[in-house]
C-alpha positions in Angstrom: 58.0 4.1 -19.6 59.5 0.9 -18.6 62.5 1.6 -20.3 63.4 4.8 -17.8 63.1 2.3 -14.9 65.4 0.2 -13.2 64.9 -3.5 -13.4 63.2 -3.9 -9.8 61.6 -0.9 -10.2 60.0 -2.2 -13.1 59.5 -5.4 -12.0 57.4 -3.8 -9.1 55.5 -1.6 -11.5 54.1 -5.0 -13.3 53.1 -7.0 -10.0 51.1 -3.7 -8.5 49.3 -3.6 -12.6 48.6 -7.2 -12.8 47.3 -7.0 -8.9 45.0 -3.9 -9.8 44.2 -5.5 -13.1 43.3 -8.7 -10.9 41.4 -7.1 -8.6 39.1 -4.9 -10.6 38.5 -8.5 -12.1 37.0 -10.0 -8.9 35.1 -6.7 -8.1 33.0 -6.5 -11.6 32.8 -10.3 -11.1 31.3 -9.7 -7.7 28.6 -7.4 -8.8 27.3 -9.2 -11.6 24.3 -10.7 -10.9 24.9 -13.4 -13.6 28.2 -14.9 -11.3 25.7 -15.7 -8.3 25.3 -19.1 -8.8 28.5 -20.8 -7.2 30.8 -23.8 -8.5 29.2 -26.0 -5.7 25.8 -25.5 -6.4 24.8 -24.5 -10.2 21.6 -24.4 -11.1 19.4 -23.5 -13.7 18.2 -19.7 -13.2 17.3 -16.5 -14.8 17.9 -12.9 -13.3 16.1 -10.3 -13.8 15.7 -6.4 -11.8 13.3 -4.3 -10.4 14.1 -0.7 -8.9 13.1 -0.9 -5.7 13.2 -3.2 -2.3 10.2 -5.3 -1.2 7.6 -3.1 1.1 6.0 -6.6 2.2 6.0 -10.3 1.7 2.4 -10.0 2.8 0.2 -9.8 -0.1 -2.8 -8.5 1.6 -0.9 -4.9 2.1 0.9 -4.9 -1.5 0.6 -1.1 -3.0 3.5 -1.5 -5.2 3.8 -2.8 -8.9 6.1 -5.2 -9.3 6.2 -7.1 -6.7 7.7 -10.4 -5.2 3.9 -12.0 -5.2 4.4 -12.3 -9.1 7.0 -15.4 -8.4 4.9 -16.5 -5.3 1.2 -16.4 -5.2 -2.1 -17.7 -7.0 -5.7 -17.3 -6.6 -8.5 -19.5 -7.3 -8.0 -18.7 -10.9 -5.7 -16.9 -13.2 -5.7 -14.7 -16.4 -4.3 -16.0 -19.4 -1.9 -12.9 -21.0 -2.0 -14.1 -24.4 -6.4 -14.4 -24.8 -6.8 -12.5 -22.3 -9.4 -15.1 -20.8 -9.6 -16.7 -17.1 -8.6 -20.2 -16.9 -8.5 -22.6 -13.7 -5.6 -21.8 -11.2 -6.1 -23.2 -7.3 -9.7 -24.2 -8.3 -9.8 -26.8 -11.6 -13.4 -25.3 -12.1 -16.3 -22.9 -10.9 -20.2 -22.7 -12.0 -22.0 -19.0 -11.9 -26.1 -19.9 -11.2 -29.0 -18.7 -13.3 -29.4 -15.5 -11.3 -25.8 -15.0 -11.1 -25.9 -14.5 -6.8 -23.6 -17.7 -6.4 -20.9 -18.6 -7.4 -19.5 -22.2 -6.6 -15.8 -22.9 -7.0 -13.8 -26.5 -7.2 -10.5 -26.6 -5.9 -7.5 -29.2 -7.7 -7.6 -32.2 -5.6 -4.0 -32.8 -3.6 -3.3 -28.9 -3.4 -0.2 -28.2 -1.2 1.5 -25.3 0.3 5.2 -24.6 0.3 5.9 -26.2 3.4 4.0 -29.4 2.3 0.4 -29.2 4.3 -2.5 -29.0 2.3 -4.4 -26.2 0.8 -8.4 -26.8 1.0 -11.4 -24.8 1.1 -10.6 -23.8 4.9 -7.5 -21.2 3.4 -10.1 -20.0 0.9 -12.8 -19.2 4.0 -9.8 -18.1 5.8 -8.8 -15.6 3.0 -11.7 -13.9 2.0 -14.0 -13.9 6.0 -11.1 -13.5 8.2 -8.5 -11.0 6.6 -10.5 -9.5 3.3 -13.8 -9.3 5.1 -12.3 -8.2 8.3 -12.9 -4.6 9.3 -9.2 -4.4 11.3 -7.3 -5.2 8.0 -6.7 -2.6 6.3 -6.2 -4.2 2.6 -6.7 -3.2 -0.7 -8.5 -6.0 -1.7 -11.8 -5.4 -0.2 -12.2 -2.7 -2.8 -12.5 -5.0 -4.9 -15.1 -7.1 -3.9 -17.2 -4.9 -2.1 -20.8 -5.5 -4.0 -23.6 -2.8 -4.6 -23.9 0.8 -3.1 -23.2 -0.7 0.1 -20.6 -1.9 -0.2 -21.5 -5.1 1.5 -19.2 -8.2 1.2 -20.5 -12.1 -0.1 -21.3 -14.6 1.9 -18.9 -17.5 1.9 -19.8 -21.0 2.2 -18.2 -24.3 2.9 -19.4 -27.0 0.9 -16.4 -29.6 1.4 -12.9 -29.7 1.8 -12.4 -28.8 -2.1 -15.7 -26.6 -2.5 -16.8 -22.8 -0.9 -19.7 -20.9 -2.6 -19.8 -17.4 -2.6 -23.3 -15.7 -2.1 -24.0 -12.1 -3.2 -26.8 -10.2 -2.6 -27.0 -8.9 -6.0 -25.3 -9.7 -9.6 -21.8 -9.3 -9.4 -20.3 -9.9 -12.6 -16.2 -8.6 -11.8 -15.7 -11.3 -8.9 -14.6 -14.0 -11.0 -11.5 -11.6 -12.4 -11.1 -10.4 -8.8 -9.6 -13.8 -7.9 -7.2 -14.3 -10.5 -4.2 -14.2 -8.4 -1.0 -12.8 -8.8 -1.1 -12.2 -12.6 -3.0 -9.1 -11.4 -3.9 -6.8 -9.0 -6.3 -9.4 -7.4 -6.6 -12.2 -5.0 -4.5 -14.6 -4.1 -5.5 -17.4 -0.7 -3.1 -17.1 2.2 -2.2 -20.4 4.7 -4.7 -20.6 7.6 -2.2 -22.2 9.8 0.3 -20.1 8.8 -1.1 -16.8 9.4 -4.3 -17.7 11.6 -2.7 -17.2 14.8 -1.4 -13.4 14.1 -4.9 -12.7 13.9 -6.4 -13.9 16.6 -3.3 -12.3 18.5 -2.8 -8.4 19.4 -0.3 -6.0 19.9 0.6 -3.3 22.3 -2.1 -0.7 20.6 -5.0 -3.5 20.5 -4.8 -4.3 16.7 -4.4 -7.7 15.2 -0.9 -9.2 14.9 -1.0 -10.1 11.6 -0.7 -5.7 10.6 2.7 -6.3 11.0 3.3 -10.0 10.1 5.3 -11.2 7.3 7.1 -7.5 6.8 10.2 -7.8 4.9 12.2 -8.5 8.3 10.9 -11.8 8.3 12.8 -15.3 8.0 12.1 -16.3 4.7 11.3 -19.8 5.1 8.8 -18.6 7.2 6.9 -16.8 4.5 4.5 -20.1 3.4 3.2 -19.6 -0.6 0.9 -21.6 -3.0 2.9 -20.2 -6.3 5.4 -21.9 -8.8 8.4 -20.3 -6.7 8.8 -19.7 -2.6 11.4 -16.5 -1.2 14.7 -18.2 -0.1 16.8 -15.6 0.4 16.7 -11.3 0.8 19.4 -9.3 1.0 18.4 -5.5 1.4 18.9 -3.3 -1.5 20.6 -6.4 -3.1 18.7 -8.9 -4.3 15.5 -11.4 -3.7 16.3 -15.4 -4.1 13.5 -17.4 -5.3 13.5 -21.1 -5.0 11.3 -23.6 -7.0 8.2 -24.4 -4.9 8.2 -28.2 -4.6 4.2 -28.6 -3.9 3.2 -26.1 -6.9 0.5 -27.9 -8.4 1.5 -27.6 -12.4 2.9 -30.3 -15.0 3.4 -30.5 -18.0 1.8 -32.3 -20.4 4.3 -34.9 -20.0 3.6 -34.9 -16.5 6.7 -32.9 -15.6 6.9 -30.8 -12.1 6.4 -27.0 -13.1 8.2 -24.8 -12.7 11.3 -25.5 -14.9 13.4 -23.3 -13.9 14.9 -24.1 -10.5 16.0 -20.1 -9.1 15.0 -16.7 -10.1 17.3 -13.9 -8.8 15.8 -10.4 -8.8 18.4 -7.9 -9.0 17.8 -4.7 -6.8 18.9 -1.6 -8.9 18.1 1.7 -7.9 18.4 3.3 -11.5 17.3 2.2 -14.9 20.5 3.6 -16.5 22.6 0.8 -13.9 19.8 -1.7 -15.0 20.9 -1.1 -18.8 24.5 -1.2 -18.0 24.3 -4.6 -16.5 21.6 -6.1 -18.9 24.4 -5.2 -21.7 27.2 -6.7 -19.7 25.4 -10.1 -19.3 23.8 -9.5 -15.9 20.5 -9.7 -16.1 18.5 -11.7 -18.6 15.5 -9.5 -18.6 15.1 -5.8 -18.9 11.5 -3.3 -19.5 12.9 -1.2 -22.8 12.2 2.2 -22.2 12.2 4.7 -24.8 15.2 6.0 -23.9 17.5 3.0 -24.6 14.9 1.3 -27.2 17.5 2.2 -30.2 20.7 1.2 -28.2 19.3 -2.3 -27.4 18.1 -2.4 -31.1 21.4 -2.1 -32.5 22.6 -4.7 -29.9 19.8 -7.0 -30.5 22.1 -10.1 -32.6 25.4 -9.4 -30.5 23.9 -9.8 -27.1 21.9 -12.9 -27.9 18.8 -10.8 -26.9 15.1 -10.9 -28.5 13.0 -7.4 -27.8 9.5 -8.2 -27.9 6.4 -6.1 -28.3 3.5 -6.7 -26.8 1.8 -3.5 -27.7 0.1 -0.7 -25.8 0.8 -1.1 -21.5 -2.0 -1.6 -19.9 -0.8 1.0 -17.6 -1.8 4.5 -17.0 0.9 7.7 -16.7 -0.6 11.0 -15.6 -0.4 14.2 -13.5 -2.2 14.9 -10.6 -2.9 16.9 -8.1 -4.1 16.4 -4.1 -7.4 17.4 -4.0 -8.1 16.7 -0.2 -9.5 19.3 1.8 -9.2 17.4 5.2 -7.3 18.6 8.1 -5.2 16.6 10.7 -7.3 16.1 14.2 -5.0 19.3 15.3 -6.6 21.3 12.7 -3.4 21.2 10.6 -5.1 21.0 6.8 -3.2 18.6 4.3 -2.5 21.1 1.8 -1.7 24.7 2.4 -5.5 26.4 1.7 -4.2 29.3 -1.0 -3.3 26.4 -2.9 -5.8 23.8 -2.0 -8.3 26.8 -4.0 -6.3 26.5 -7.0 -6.4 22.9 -7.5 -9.7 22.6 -6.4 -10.4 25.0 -9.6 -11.7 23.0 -12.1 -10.6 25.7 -14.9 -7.4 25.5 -13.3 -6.7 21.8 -13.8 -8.2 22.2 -17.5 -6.3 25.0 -18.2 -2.8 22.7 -17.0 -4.2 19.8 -19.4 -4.4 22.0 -22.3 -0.2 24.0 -21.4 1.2 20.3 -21.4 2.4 19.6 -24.9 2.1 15.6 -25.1 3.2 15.1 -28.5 6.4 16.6 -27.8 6.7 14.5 -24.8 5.4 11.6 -26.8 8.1 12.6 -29.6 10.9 13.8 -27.2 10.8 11.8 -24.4 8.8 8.4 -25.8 10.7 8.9 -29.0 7.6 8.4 -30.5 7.2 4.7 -29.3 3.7 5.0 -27.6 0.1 7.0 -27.8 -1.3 9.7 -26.6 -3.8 9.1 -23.2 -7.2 10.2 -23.2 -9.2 7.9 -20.8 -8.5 5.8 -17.5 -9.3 3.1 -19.1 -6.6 1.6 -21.9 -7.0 1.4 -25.5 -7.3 -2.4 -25.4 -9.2 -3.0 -22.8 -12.9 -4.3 -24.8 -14.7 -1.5 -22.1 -12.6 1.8 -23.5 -14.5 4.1 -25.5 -13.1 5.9 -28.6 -11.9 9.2 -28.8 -14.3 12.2 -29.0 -17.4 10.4 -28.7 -18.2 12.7 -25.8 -14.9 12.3 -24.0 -13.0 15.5 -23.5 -9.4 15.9 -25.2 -7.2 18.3 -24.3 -5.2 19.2 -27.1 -1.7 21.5 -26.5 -3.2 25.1 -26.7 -1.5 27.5 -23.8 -3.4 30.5 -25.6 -6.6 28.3 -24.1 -5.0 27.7 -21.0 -4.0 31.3 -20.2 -8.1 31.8 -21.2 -9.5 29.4 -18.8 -7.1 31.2 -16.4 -8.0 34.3 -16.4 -11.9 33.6 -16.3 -11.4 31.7 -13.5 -10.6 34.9 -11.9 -6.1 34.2 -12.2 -3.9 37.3 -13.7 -0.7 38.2 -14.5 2.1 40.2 -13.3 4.6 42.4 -15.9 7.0 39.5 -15.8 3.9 37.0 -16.6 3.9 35.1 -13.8 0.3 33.6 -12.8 -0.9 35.0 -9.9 -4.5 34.3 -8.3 -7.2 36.6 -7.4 -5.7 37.5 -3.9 -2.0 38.3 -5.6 -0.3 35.2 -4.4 2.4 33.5 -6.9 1.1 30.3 -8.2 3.3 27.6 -7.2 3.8 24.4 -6.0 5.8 21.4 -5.6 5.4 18.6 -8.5 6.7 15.0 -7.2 7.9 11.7 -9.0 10.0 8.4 -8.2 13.7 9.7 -9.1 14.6 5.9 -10.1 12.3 6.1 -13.1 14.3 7.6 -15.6 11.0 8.7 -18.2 9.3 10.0 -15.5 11.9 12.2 -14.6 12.1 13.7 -18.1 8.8 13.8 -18.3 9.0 16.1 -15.3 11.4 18.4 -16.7 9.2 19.0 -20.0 5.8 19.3 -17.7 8.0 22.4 -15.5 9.1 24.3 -18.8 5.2 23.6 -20.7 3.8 24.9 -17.2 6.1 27.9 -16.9 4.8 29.2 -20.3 1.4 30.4 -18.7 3.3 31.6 -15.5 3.2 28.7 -13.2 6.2 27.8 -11.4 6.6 23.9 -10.4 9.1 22.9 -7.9 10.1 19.6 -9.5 11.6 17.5 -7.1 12.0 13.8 -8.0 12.7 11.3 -4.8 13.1 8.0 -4.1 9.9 5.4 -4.9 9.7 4.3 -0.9 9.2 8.0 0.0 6.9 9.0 -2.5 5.0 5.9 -2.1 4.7 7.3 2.0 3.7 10.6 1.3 0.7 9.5 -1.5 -0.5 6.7 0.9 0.0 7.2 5.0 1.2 11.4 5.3 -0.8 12.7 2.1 1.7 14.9 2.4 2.2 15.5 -1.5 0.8 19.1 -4.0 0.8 17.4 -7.2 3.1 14.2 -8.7 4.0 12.2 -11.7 2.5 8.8 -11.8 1.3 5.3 -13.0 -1.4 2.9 -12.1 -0.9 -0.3 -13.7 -4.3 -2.3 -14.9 -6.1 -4.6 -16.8 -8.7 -5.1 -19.4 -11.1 -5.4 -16.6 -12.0 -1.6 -15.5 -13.2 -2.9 -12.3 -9.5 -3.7 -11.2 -9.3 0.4 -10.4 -12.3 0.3 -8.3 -9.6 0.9 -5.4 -8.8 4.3 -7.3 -12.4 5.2 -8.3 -14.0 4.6 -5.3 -14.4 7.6 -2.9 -13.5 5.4 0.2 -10.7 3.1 -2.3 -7.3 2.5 -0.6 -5.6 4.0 -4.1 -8.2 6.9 -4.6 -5.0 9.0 -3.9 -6.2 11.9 -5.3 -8.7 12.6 -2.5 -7.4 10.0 -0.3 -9.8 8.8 2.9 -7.5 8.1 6.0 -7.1 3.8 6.1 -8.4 1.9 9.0 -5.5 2.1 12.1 -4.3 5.4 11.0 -5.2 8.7 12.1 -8.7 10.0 11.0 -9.7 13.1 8.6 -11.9 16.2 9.7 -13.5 18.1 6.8 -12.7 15.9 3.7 -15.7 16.6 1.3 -16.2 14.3 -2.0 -17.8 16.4 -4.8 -20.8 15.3 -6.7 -18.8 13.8 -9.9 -16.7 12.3 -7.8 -18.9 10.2 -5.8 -21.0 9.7 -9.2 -18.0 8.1 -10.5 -17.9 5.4 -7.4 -21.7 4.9 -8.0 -21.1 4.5 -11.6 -18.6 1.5 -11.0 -21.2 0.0 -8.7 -23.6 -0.4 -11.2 -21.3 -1.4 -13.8 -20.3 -4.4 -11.9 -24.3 -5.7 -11.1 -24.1 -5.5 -15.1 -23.3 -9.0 -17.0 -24.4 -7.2 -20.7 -20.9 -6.3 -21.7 -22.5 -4.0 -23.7 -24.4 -2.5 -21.3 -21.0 -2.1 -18.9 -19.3 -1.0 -21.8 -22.0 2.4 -21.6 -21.2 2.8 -18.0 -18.2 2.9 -18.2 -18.2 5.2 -21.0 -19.5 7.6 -18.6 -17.1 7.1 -16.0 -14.1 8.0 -18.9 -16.4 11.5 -19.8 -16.7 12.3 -16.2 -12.8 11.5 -15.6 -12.1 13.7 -18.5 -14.4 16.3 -17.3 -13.2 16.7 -14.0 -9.4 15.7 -14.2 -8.6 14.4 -10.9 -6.1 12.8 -12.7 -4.1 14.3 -16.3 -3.3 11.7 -18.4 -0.4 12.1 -20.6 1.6 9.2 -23.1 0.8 5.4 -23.5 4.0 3.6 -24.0 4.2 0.3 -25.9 4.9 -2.7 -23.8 8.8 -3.7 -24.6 10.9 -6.1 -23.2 14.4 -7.3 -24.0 15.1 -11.1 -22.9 17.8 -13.4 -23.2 17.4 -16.0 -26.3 18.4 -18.9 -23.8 15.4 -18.3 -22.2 12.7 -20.5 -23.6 9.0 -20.5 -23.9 8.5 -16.7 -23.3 5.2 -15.7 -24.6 5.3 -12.1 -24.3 2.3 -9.4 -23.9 0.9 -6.4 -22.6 -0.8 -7.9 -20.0 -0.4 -10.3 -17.2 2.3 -10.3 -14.3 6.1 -8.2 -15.2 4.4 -6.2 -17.6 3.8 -9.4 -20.1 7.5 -10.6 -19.8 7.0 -13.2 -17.5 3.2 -14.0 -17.1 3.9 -17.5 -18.0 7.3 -17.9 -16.0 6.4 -21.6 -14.7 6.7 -22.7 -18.4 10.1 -20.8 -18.8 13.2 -23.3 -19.3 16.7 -22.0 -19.5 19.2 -23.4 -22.4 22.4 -24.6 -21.2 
């Protein structure tokens, strides 16, 4: 080509290549996560992603999994993801008396927070009486800890500056997991002087300041932690900038500060596919395998330097369901249209969808096989899950059975075999998922064809995390959806879900404090038997006598379906070899990657 052109022609030609060449340079350079640290300033980090922004960066209104409180917070104690027991975290000890109504807990002596003033029982008091006992705040985490059919909170006590004592007025035996901090779903203590104020204060509509304090708008060296790393830096749908906590109370046994590693970036990447992309260019040190790319990252395994580990089945859930409310709005509007608030309401209905959706062949097509089938709410590892068939209902792929329970339910068919119900309308509705989640989405393609095979038509329509998120917890405006919970081996960590009046019983969701009330919702008999069943499971200490309540919490789930399980996937995760110290499994904080991430030390 450069032979047909004259000299300054050609001569042109190679500047404007080598410019476009340089430039393309600077812009992949740009976007890789791994060229963040600057010549002035490099420090030791890891990156890793997540596929959505921050909701909060206050932990008492976290409904999201993961979340930034995996870097930043601890409770009193914390749960060891390799044995699976509870160690010492904030408090060095605690002592459970003889009739197991107290419970007395130490704190470490010389606790700080981020911003160097001391952490002492007066944050703990702080935590639990003014925000988790607090009828204004709306958190999650009075679920929890709500003891007996009541649902009446402990008492909290002040012994000294390193001591409290909780009081209950019965056994209690899931509190101790409740405070294990950000390695879970559970509690972590917030700063009294940091936060005190915003609740003593109000805003325009009369409720407590601190509703809105600490939302993701906030400067973050305002935003005053007790874990191994503090938020320095957020930059919308870009990335979160976590800087080594200075006070964090861990050493080594050499007497080392913990954490080692000095900055954790958290990439911000709406897709998996991108995630993949820039894992495999460098970009990220840390990536969740999915099915989907499992062989891909296998073959690249010795290239890229990269170790995938397997911690086994996820403690996780993945499931189908469908709104079950009957409320109305205080206009009278009803949640869900009524013609097909019937239908799912119909318990042969929702069997008769469990038995048209062929799991295997999700399992097989869309898992690729790497995972199990999902019977119970409870996990497969969890010490409380009770096996198969032993009086828990399994609904095997059998549309012949589902067309049955159909039509005995008083459904019929048109002569092009669509489903219609008893008064001639089409059966149809809208079935939801977070588009970002790649599985979910195919699972959601499978779940349309299986359904349209007994004459239901689902409107798939996958959208973004943040608005699915809005519609299952403030508008309940949602038919059915694709989803996850993720939990623990403790059942009692889905009391929030269980619970008739839980903040994550999204199925038939109660309106939260501060937003506007229900008229009409009704809880049916098994649902309410399952919330008393969970009470009484947690004034139980036998494990073996919780393991029997709970085994009739999994039959009555599996009777009644409120929610359709579907595949357990195994817990993978590819990380960088220069990452050192990672001691991976199912459970604990990122899925197992990262429980331990003070301990992590980057090779240079």
């Amino acid at each position: 080509m450069f032979a047909l052109l004259p000299f300054r022609r050609r001569w042109f030609s190679i500047v404007l290549i080598l410019t476009l060449w340089l430039s393309c340079q600077l812009i992949f350079t740009s976007c890789n996560p791994a060229k963040f640290k600057t010549n002035a300033a490099q420090v030791s980090q890891w990156v890793t992603g997540t596929i959505g922004d921050p909701k909060t960066f206050n932990y008492a209104f976290n409904q999201e999994y993961p979340h930034v409180f995996l870097f930043t917070a601890e409770g009193l104690t914390t749960l060891n993801a390799m044995t699976g027991k509870i160690e010492p975290a904030l408090a060095e000890s605690w002592n459970i008396s003889d009739d197991k109504k107290r419970m007395t807990f130490t704190l470490r002596e010389g606790l700080k927070w981020s911003d160097g003033e001391p952490l002492t029982a007066d944050d703990v008091i702080f935590t639990y009486q003014d925000i988790i006992f607090n009828p204004k705040i709306p958190t999650d985490w009075k679920d929890g800890v709500k003891v007996g059919s009541s649902g009446a909170f402990p008492k909290i006590r002040k012994i000294d500056n390193r001591q409290v004592e909780f009081i209950f007025p019965e056994p209690f035996s899931p509190f101790l997991y409740s405070t294990t901090g950000g390695s879970t779903n559970s509690i972590a203590i917030l700063p009294k002087h940091a936060l005190e104020e915003s609740l003593k204060s109000q805003d325009a509509n009369g409720n407590p300041q601190f509703l809105s304090t600490w939302g993701t708008g906030t400067e973050p060296a305002k935003i005053i932690v007790n874990g191994p790393y503090k938020i320095e830096s957020y930059a919308p749908s870009q990335r979160v900038v976590f800087r080594r906590n200075p006070y964090y109370w861990r050493k080594d046994s050499q007497g080392n500060q913990l954490p080692y590693t000095e900055r954790i970036v958290w990439q911000i990447i709406e897709s998996t596919d991108t995630m993949i992309l820039q894992f495999r260019s460098g970009g990220l040190d840390t990536v969740l395998v999915s099915p989907e790319n499992f062989s891909l990252l296998k073959r690249e395994e010795k290239r890229g330097k990269f170790t995938i580990y397997n911690g086994g089945a996820e403690f996780t859930t993945t499931f189908i369901s469908f709104n079950l409310n009957k409320g109305r709005r205080q206009n009278g509007q009803p949640l869900i249209n009524p013609v097909k608030s019937r239908w799912f309401n119909t318990l042969a209905f929702r069997q008769a969808v469990a038995h048209a959706i062929n799991r295997k062949a999700i399992l097989t097509n869309v898992f690729r096989g790497i995972g199990t089938l999902q019977d119970s709410p409870i996990e497969p590892q969890s010490p409380f899950y009770t096996p198969l068939r032993k009086g828990v209902k399994v609904y095997d792929y059998n549309p012949e059975k589902a067309k049955e329970l159909l039509l005995n339910a008083g459904f019929k068919y048109n002569a092009r075999n669509e489903l219609l119900d008893a008064d001639g309308n089409r059966v149809r509705f809208t079935l939801l998922t977070n588009v970002e989640n790649k599985t979910r989405v195919t699972m959601g393609s499978q779940i349309k064809q299986d359904l349209s095979r007994i004459g239901i038509q689902a409107d798939f329509n996958p959208m973004t995390f943040n608005t699915l998120t809005d519609k299952l917890t403030n508008t309940f405006d949602w038919e059915s959806y694709i989803g996850g919970f993720v939990g623990g081996p403790e059942p009692h960590d889905g009391a929030n879900i269980w619970t008739p009046d839980g903040g994550l019983h999204v199925f038939n969701q109660k309106s939260q404090p501060g937003r506007e009330p229900l008229i009409g919702r009704e809880v049916p008999d098994w649902e309410a038997e399952i919330g008393r069943l969970y009470v009484k499971a947690a004034q139980e200490f036998d494990q073996q006598k919780r393991k029997e309540i709970y085994a009739q919490t999994q039959r009555l789930a599996q009777e009644y379906l409120p929610f359709v399980y579907l595949v357990n996937p195994l817990s993978l995760a590819a990380i960088r070899d220069r990452l050192e110290n990672v001691k991976f499994s199912a459970m604990g904080s990122q899925r197992g990657a990262l429980w331990n991430k003070y301990e992590i030390k980057v090779a240079q």
